[in-house]
gemmi code that builds the backbone of each chain (N, CA, C; Angstrom):
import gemmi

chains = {
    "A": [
        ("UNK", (37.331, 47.549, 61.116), (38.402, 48.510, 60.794), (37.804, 49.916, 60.721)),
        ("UNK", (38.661, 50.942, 61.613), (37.779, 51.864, 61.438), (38.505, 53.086, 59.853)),
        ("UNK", (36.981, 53.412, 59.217), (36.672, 54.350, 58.976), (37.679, 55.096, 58.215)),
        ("UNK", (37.970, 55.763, 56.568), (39.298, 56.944, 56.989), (38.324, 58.066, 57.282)),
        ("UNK", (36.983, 58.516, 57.109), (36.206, 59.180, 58.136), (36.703, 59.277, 59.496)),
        ("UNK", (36.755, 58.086, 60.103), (36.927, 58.066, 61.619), (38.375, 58.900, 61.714)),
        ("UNK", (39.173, 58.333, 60.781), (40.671, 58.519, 60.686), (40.645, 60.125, 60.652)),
        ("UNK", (40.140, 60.459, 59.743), (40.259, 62.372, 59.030), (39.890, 63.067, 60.779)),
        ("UNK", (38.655, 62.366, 61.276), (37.711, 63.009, 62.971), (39.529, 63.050, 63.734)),
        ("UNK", (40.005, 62.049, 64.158), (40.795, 61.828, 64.660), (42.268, 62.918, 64.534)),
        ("UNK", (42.765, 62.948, 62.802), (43.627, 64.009, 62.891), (42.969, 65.477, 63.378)),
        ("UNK", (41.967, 65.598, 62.848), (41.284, 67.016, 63.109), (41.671, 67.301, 64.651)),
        ("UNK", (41.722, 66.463, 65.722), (41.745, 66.531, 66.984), (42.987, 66.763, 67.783)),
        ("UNK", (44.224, 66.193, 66.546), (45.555, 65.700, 67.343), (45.854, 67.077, 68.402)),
        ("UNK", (45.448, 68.220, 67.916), (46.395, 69.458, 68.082), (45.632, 69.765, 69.633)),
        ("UNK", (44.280, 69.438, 69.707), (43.500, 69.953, 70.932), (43.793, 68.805, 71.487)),
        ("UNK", (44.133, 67.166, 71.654), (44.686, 66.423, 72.490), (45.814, 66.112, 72.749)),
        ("UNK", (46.997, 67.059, 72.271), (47.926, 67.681, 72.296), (47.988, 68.693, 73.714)),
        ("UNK", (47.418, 69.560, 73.306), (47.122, 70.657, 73.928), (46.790, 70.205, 75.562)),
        ("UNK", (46.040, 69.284, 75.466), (45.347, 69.216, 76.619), (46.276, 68.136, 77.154)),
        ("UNK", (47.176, 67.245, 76.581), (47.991, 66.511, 77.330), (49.195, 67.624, 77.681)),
        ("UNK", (49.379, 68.231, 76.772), (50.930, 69.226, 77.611), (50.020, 69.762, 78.895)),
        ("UNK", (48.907, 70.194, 78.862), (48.417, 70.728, 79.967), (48.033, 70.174, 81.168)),
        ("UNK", (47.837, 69.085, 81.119), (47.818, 67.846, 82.201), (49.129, 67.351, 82.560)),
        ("UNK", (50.282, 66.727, 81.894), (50.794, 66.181, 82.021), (52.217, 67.520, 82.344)),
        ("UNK", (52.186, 68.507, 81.844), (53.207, 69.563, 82.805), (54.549, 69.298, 81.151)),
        ("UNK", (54.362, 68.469, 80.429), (55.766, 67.826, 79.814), (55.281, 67.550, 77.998)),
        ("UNK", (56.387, 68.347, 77.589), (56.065, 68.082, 75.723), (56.195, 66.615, 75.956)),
        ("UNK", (57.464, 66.018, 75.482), (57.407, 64.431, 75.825), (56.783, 63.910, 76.416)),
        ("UNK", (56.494, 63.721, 77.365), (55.258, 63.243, 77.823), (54.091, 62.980, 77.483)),
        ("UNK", (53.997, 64.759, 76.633), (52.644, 64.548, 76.144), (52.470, 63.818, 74.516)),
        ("UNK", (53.496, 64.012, 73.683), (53.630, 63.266, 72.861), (53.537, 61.632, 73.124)),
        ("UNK", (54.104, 61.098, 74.382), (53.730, 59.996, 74.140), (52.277, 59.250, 74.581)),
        ("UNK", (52.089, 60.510, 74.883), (50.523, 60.133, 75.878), (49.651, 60.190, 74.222)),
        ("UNK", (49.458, 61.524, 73.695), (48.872, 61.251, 72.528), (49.392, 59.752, 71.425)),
        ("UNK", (50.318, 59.470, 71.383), (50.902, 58.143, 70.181), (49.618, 57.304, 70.728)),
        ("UNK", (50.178, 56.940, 72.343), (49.546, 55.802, 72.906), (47.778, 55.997, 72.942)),
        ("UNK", (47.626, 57.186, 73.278), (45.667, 57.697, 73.088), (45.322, 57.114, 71.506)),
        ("UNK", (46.010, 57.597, 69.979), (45.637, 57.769, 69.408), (45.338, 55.886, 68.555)),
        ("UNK", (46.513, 55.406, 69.345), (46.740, 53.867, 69.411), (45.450, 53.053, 69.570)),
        ("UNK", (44.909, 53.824, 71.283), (43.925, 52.997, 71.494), (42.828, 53.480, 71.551)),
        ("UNK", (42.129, 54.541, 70.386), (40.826, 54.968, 69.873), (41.140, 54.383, 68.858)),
        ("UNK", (42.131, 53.994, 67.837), (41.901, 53.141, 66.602), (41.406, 51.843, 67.112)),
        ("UNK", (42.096, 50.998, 68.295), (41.684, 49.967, 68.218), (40.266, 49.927, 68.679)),
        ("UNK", (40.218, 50.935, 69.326), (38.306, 50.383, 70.067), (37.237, 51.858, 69.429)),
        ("UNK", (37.671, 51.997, 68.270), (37.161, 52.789, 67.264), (35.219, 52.843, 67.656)),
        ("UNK", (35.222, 51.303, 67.331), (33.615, 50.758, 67.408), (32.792, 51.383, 69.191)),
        ("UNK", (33.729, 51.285, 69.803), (33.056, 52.245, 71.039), (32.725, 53.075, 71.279)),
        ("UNK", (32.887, 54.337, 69.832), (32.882, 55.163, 70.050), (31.427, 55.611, 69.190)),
        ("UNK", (30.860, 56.875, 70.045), (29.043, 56.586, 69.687), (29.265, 57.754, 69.015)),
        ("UNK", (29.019, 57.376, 67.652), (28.370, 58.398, 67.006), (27.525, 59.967, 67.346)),
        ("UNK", (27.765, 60.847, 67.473), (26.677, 62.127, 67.732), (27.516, 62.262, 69.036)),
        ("UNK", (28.055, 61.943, 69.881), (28.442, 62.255, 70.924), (30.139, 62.791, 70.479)),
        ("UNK", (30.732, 63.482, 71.758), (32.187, 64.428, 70.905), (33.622, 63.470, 71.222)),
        ("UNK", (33.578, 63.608, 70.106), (35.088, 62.478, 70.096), (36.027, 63.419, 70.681)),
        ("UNK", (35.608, 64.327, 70.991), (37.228, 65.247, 71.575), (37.196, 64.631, 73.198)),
        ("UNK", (35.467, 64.911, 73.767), (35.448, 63.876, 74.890), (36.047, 62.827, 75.187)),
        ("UNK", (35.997, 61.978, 74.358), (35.760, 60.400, 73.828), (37.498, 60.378, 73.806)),
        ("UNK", (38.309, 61.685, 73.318), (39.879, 60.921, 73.141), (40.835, 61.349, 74.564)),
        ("UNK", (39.770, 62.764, 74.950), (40.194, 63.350, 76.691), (40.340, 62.588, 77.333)),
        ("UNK", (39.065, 61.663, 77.080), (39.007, 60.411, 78.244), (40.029, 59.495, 78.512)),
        ("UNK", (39.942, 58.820, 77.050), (41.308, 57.990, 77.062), (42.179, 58.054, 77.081)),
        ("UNK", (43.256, 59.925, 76.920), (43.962, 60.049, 77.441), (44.386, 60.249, 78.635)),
        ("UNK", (43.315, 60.711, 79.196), (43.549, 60.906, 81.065), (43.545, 59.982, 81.887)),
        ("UNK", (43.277, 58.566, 80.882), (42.476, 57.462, 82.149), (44.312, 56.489, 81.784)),
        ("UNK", (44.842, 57.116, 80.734), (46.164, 56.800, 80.338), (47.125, 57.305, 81.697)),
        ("UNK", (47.309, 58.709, 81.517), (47.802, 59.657, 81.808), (47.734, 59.247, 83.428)),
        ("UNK", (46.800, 59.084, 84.225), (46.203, 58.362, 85.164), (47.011, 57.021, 85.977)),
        ("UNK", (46.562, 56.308, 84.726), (46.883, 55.215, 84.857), (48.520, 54.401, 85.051)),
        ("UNK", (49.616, 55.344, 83.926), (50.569, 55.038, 83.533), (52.136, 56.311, 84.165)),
        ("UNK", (51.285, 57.397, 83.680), (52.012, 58.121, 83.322), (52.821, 59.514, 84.540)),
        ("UNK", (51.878, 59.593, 85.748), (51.628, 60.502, 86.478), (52.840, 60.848, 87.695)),
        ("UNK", (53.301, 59.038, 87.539), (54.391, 59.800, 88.593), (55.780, 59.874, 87.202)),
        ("UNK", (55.757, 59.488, 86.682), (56.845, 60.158, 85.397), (56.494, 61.789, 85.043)),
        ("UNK", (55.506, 61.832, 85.112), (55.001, 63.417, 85.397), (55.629, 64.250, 85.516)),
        ("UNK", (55.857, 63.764, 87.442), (56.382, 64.681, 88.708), (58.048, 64.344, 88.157)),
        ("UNK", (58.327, 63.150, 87.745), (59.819, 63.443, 87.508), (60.429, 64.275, 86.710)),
        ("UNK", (59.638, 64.148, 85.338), (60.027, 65.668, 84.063), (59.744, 67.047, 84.668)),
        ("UNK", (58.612, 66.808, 85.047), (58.583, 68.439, 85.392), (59.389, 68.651, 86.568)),
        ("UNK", (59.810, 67.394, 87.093), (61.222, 68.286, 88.036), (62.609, 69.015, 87.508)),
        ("UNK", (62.972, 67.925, 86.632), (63.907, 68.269, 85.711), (64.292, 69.426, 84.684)),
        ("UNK", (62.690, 69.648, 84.243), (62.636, 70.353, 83.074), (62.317, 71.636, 83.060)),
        ("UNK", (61.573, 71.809, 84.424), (61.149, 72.582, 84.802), (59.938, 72.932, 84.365)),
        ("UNK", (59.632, 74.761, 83.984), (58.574, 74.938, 83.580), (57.942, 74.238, 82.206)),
        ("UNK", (56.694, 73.982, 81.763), (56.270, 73.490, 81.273), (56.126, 73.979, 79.804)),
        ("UNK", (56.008, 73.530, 78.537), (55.892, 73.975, 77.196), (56.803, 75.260, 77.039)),
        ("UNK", (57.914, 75.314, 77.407), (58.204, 76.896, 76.935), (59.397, 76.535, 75.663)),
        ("UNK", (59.487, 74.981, 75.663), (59.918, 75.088, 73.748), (59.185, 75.295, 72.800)),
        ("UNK", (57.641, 75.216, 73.628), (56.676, 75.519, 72.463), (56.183, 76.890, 72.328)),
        ("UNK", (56.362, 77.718, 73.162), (56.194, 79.238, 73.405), (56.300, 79.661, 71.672)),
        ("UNK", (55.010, 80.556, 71.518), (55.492, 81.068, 70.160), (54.950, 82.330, 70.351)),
        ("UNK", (55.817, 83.248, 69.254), (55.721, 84.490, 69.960), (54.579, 85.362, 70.220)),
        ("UNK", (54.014, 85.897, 70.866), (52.643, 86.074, 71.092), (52.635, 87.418, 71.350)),
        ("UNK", (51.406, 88.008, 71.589), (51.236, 89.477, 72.025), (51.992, 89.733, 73.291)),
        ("UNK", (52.848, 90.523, 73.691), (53.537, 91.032, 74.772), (52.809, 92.224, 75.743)),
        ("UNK", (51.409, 92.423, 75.475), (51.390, 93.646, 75.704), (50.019, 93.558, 77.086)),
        ("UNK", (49.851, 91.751, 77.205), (48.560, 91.763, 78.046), (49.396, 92.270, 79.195)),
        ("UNK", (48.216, 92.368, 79.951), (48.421, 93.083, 81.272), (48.851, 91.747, 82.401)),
        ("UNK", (48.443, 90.090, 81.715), (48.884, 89.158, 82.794), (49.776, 88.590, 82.087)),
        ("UNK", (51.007, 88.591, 82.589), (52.119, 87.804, 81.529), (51.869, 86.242, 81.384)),
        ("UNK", (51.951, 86.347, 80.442), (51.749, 84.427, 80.132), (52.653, 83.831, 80.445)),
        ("UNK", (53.718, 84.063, 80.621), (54.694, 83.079, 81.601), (54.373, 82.801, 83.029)),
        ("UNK", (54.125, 83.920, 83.640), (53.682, 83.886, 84.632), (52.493, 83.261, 84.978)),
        ("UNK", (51.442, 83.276, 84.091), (50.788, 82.592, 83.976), (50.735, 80.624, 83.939)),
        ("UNK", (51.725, 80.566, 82.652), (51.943, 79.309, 82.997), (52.591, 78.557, 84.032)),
        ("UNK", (53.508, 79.729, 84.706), (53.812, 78.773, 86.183), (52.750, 78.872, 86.950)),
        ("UNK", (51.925, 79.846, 87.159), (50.614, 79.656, 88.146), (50.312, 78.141, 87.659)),
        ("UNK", (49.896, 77.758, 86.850), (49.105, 76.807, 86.511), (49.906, 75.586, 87.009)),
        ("UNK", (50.893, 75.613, 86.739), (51.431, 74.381, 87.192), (51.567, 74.286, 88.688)),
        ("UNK", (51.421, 75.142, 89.497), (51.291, 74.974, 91.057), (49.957, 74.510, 91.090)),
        ("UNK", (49.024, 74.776, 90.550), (47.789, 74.224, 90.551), (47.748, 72.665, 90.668)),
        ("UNK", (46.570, 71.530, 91.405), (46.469, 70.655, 91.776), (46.151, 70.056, 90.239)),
        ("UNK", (46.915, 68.856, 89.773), (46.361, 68.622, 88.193), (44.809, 68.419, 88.282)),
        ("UNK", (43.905, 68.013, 89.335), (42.560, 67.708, 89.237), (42.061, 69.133, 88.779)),
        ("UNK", (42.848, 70.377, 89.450), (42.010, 71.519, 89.085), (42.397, 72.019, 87.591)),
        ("UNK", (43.592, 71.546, 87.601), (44.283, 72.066, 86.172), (43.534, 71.754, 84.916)),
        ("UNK", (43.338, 70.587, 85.356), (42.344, 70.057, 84.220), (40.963, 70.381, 84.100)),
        ("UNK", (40.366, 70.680, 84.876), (38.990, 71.069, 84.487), (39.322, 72.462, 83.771)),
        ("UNK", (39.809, 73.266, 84.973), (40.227, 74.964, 83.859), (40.579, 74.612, 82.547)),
        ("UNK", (41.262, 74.031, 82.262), (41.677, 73.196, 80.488), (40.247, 72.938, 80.176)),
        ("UNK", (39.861, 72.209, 80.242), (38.605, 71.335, 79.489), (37.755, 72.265, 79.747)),
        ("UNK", (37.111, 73.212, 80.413), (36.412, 74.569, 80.478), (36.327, 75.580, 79.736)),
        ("UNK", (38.112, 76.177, 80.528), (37.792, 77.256, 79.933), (38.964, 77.144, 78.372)),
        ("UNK", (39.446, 76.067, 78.256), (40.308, 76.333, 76.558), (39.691, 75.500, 75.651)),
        ("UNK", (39.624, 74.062, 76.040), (39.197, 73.171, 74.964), (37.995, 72.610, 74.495)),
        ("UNK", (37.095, 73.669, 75.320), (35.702, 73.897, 74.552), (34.580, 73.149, 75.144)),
        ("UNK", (34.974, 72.187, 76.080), (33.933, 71.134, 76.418), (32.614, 71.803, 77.628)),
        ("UNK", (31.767, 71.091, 77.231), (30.657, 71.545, 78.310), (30.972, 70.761, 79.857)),
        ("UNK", (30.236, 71.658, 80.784), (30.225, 71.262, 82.362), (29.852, 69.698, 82.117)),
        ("UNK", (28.921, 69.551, 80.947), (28.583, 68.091, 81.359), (29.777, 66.870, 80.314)),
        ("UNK", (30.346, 67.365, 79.504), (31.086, 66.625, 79.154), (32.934, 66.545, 79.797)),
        ("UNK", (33.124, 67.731, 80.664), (33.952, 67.439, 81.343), (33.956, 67.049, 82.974)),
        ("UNK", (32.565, 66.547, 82.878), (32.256, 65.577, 84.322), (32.485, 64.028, 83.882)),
        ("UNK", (32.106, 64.019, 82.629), (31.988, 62.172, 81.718), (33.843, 62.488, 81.920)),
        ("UNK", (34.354, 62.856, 81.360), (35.960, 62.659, 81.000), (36.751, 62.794, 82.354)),
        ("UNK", (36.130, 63.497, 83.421), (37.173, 63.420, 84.718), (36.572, 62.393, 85.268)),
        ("UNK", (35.095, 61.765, 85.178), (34.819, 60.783, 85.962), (34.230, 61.562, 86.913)),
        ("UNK", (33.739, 62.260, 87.231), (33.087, 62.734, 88.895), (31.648, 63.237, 88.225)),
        ("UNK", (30.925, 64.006, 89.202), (29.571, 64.734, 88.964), (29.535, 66.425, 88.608)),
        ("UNK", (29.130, 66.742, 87.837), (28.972, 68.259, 87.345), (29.128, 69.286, 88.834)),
        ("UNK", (28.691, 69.031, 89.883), (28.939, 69.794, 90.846), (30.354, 69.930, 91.230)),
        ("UNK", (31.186, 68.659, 91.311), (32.774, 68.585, 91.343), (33.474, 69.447, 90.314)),
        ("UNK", (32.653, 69.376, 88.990), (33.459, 70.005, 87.908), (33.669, 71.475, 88.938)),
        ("UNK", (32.413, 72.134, 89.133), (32.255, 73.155, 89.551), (33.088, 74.059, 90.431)),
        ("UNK", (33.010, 73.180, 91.488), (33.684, 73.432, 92.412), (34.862, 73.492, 91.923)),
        ("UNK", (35.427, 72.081, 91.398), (37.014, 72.610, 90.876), (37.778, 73.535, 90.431)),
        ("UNK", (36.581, 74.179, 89.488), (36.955, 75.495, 88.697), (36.688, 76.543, 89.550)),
        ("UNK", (36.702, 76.562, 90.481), (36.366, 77.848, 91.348), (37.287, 77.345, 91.692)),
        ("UNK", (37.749, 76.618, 92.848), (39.192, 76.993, 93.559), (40.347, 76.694, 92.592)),
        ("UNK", (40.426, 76.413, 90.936), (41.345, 76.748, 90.694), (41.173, 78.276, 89.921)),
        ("UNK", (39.974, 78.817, 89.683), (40.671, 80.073, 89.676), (40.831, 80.873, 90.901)),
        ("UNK", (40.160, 80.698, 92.419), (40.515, 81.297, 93.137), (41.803, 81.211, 93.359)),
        ("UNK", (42.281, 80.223, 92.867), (44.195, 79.368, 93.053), (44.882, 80.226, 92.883)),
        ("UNK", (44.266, 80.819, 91.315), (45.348, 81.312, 90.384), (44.830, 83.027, 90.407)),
        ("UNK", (44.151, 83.387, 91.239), (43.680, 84.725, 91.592), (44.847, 85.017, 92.816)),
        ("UNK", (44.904, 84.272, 93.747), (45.951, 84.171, 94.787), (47.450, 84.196, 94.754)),
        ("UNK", (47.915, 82.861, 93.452), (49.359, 83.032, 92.955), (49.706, 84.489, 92.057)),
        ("UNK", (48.688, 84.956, 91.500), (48.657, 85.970, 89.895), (48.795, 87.185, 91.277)),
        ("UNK", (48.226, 87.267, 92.384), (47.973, 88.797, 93.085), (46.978, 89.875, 92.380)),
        ("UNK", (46.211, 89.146, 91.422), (45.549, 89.741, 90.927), (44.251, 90.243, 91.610)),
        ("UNK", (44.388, 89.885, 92.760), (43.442, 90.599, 94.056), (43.982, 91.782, 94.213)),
        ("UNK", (45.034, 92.367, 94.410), (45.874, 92.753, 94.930), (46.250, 94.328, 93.720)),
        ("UNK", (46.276, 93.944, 92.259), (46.054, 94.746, 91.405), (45.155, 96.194, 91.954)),
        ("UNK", (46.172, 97.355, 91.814), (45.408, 98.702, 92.745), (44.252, 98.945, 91.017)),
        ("UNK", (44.045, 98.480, 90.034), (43.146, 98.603, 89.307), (43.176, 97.532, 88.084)),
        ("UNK", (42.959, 97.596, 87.466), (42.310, 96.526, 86.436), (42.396, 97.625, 84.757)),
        ("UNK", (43.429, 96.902, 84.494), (43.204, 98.315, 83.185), (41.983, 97.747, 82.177)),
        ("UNK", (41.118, 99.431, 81.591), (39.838, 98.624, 81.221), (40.290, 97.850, 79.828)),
        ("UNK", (40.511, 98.630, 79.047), (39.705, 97.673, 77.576), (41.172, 96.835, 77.478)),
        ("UNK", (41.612, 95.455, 77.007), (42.485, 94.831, 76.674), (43.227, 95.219, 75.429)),
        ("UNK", (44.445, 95.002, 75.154), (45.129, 95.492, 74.328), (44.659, 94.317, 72.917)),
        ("UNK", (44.459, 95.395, 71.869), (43.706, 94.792, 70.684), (44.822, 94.080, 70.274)),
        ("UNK", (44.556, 92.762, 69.991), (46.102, 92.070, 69.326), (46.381, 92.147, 68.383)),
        ("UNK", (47.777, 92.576, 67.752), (48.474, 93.013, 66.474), (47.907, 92.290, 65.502)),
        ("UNK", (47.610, 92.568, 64.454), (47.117, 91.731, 63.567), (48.542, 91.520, 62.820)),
        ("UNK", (48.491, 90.002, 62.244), (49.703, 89.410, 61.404), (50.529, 89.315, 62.835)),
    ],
    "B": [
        ("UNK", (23.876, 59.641, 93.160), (25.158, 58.992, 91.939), (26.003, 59.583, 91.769)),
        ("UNK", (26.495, 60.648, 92.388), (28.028, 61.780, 92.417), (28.698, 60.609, 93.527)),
        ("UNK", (28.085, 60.239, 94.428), (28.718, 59.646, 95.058), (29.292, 57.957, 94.753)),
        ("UNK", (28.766, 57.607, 94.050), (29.104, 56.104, 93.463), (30.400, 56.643, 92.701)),
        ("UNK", (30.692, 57.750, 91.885), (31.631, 57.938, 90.803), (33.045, 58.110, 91.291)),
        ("UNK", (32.534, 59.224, 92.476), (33.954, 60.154, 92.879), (34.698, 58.840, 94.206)),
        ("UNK", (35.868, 58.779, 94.219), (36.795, 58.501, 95.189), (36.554, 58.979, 96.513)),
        ("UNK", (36.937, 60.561, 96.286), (36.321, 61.350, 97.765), (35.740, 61.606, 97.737)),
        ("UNK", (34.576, 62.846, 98.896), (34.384, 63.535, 98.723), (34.470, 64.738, 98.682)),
        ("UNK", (33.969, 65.909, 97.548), (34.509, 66.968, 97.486), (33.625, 68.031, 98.064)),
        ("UNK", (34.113, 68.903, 99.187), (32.624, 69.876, 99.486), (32.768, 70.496, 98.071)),
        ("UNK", (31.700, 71.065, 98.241), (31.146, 71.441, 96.577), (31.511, 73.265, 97.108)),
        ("UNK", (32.000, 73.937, 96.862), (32.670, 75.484, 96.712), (32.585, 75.910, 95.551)),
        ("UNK", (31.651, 76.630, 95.101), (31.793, 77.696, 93.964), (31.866, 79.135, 93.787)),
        ("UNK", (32.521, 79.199, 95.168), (32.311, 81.072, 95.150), (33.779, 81.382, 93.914)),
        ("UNK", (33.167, 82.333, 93.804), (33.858, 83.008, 92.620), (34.760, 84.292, 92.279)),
        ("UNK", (35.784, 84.333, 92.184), (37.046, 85.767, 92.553), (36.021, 86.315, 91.808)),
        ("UNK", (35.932, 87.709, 92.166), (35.503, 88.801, 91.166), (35.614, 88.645, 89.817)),
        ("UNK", (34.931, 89.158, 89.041), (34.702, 89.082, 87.231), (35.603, 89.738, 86.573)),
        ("UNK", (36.336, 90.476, 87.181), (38.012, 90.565, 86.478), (38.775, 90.119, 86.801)),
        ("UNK", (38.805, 89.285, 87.510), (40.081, 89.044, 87.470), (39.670, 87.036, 86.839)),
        ("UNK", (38.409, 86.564, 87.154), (38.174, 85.216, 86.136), (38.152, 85.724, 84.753)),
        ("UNK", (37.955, 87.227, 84.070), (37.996, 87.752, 82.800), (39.342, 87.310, 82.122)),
        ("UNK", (40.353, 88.145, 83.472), (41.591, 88.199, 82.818), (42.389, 86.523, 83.500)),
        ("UNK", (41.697, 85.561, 84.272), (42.342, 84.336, 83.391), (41.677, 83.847, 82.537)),
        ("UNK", (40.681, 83.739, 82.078), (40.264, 83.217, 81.281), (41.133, 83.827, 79.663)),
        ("UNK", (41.148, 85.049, 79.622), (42.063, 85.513, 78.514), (43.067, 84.708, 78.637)),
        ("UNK", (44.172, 84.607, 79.560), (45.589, 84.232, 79.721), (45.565, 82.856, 79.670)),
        ("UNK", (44.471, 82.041, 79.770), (44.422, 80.509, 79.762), (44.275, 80.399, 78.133)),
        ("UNK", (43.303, 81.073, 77.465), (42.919, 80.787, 76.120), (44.094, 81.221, 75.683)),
        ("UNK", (45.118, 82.389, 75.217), (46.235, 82.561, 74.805), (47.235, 81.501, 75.193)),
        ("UNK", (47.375, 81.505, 75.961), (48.320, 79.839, 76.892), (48.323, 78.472, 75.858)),
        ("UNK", (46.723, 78.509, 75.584), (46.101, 77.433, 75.316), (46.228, 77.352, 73.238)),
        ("UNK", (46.177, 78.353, 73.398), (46.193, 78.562, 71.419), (47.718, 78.283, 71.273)),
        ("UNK", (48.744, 79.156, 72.202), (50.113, 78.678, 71.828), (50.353, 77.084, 71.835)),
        ("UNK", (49.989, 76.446, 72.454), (49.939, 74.730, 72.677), (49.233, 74.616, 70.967)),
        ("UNK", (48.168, 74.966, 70.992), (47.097, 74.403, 69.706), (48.487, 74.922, 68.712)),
        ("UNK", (49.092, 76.071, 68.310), (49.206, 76.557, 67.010), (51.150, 75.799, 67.112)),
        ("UNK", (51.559, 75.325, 68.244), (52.538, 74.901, 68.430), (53.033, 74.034, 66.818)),
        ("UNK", (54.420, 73.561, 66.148), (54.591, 72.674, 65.729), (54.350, 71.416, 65.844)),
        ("UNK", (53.870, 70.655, 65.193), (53.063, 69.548, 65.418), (54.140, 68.328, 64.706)),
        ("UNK", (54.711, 67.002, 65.384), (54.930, 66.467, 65.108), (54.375, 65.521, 63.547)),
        ("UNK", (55.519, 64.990, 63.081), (54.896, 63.784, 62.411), (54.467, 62.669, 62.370)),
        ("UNK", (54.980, 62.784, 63.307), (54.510, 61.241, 64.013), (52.897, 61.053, 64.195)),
        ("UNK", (52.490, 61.703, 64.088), (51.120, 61.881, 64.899), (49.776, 60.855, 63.066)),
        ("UNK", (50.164, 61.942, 62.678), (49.639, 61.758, 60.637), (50.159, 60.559, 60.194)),
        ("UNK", (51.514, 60.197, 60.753), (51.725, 59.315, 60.398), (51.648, 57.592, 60.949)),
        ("UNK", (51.471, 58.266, 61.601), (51.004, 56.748, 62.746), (49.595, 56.402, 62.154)),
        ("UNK", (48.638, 57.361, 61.917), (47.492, 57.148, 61.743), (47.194, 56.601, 59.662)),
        ("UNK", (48.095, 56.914, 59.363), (48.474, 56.708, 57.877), (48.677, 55.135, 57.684)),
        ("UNK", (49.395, 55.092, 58.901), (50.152, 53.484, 58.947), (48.923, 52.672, 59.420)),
        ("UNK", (48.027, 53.215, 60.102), (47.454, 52.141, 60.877), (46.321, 51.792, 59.393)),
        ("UNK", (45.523, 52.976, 58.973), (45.319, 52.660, 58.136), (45.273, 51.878, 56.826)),
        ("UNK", (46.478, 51.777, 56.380), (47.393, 51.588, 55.926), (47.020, 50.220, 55.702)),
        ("UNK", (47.763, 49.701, 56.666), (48.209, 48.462, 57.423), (46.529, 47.552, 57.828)),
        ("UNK", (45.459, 48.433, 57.589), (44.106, 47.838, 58.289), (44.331, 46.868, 59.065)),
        ("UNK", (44.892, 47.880, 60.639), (44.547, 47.279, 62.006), (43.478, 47.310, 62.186)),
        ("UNK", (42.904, 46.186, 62.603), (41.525, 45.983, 62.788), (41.843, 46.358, 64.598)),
        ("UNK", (40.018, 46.459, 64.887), (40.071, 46.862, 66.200), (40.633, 45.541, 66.944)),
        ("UNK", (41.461, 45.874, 67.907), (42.182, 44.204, 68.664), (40.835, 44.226, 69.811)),
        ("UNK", (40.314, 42.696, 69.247), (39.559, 41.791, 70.338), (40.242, 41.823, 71.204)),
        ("UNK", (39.460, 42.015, 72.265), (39.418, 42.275, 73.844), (40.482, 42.602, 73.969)),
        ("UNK", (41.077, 43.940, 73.177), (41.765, 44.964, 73.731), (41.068, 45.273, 75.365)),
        ("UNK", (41.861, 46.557, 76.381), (41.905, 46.949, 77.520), (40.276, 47.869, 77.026)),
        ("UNK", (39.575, 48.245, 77.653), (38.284, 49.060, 77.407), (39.205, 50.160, 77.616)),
        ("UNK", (38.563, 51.076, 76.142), (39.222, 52.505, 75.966), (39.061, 53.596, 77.102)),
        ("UNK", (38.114, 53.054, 78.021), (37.454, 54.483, 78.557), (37.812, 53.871, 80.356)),
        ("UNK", (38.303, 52.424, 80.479), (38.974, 51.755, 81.352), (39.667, 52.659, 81.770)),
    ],
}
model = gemmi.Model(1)
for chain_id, residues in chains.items():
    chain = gemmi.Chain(chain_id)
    for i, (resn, *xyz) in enumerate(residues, 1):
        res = gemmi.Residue()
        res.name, res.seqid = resn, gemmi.SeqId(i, " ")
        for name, pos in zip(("N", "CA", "C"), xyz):
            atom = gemmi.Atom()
            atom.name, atom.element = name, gemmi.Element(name[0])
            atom.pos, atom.b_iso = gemmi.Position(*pos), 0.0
            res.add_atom(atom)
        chain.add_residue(res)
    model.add_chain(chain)
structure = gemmi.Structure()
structure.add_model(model)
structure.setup_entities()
């Protein structure tokens, strides 16, 4: 039986395997049920999980190999329906960057989910080149590559080539 | 051993858009990405894990391999 240690590791995580299922999976629902069912089956195979190594890895995995496995062409059906992705979860944010985050989040979703996901596991949810090669399953050079053509992806959809300048310093975000 | 793992293969491409403009996604992904994190969070989530507890589900013998 695992742990309420193991248990406490586990809530600490919900919000970043959350995160990373709306971001894979294109769909709140979706991703809610992808996390129930992830969080289902790291309790039961608790004991597999190695000590010193990152359980955020360890729950990526099992949600993607879910997500993968189960979930992917239900995917393509919500996000037909629903359209763009998380914008019930939109909360109100700085208005003042220079790349709109809406816009942003539809770039992303034209993106190939193989690339989507590494940019996630990169550049938001903290993981190293070598722990988001263990969780996609491929070799650190694939990670690589991925993340280059999805930001060249999203350099292409954004026109941010195309930008006649780059304004310099970023707008300091409102505090409160 | 890249090749035993992967399905296809992938040519390996890492050229890289200019440093502003990976600056400014990388900003717009992490903001993207905090709204998801700071989002409302179900109950279900605390509470499932309350229950299992709870309830001391033991790990299920020859469950599916987690990482399967």
């Amino acid at each position: 039986m695992p742990s309420t240690n193991f248990k406490d590791e586990l809530l600490a995580e919900i919000r970043n395997l959350r995160a990373f299922a709306i971001s894979l999976s294109g769909s709140v629902s979706l991703a809610d049920d992808l996390v129930q069912e992830s969080l289902l089956r790291a309790w039961s195979n608790s004991e597999k999980f190695q000590p010193g190594t990152s359980l955020r890895a360890w729950l990526f995995t099992i949600l993607r190999n879910i997500y993968y496995s189960n979930y992917r062409k239900r995917s393509r059906e919500v996000q037909d329906s629903d359209g763009l992705y998380a914008r019930r979860l939109t909360v109100p944010g700085d208005q003042e960057s220079h790349l709109d985050l809406e816009d942003f989040r539809e770039a992303m979703t034209k993106l190939p989910a193989e690339q989507r996901e590494v940019l996630t596991l990169i550049g938001a949810s903290g993981l190293s080149y070598e722990e988001a090669a263990v969780v996609c399953q491929v070799g650190i050079g694939t990670i690589k590559s991925r993340l280059s053509r999805a930001r060249r992806k999203l350099v292409e959809i954004l026109q941010l080539d195309e930008a006649p300048e780059t304004p310099g310093e970023p707008k300091v975000r409102r505090a409160g | 051993m890249n090749a035993t793992r992967t399905k296809k293969v992938e040519p390996l491409d890492t050229a890289a858009p200019d440093p502003k403009s990976v600056e400014a996604i990388g900003r717009a992904l992490e903001k993207h990405y905090a709204s998801l994190i700071e989002a409302p969070l179900p109950d279900k989530f605390v509470e499932l894990l309350a229950r299992l507890e709870r309830e001391h589900v033991p790990p299920t013998p020859g469950s599916p391999d987690a990482l399967d």
